[in-house]
N, C-alpha and C positions, 0 to 999 in steps of 0.2 A: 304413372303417366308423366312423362314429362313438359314441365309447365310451356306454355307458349313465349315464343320469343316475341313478340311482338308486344306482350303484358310487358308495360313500367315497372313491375316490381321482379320481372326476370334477374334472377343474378346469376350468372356464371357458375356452371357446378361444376369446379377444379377443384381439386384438394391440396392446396400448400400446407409444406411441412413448418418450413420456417419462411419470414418473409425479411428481405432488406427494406428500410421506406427510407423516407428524406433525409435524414441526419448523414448517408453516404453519397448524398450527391457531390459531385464533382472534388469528396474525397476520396473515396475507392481505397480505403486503407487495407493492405493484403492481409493483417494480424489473421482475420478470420480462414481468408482461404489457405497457411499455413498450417494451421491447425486440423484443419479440414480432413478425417482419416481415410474418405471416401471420393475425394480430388471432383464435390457435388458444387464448386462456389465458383460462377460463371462470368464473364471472362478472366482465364488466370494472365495474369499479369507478363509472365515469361511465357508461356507456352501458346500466347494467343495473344500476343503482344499487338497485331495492329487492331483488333476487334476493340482489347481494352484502353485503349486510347480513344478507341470512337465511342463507347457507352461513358453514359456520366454517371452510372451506378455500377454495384455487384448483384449478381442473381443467383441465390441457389435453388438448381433443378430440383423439383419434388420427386421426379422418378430416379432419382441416384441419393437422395439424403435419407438418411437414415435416423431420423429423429434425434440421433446421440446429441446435442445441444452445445457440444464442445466449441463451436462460434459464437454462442452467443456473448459468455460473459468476455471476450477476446475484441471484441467491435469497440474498437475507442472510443465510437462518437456514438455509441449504444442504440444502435439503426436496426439490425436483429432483433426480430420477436416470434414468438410459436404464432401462427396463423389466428387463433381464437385469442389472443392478446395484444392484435396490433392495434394500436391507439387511434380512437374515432375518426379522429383529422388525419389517419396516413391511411385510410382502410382504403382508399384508390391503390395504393402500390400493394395489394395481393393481387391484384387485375393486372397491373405493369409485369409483376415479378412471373406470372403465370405464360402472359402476352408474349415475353422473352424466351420460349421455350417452344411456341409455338411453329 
């Protein structure tokens, strides 16, 4: 049964793979989406050039990643983390990063 939305303690049941949180805001550093084998790290910089100019973060889609991790240790300001390891105070940006695909 799924819980009622209207309950406060409803939380969103999305399944992120990996999450970006605060450490990329309004740097958007591409290291990650380079690396990226699976082309999952949202908006790319060249090929969606006016999109990424208007977001102040990166997002990678959970239905194109493939858990391979190869972004994470590549994030210079170490903003990537697997979903059940994002850090107390950024746990809002699994809701953002999800919210972005929607």
């Amino acid at each position: 049964m799924r819980p009622n939305q209207s309950d406060q303690t409803y939380k969103k049941e999305k399944k992120m793979t990996y999450v970006i949180c605060e450490p990329c805001i309004d740097v958007k550093d591409s290291a990650c989406v380079d690396v990226c084998p699976v082309d999952c790290i949202h908006p790319h910089p060249t090929q969606a050039a006016d999109e990424f100019e208007e977001v102040n973060q990166l997002y990678i889609d959970p239905e194109e990643c493939i858990d391979c991790g190869v972004c994470e240790p590549e994030c210079p300001v170490e903003a990537i983390f697997i979903e059940d390891e994002v850090p107390e105070e950024w746990e809002e940006f699994i809701d953002i990063n999800a919210e972005y695909f929607e």
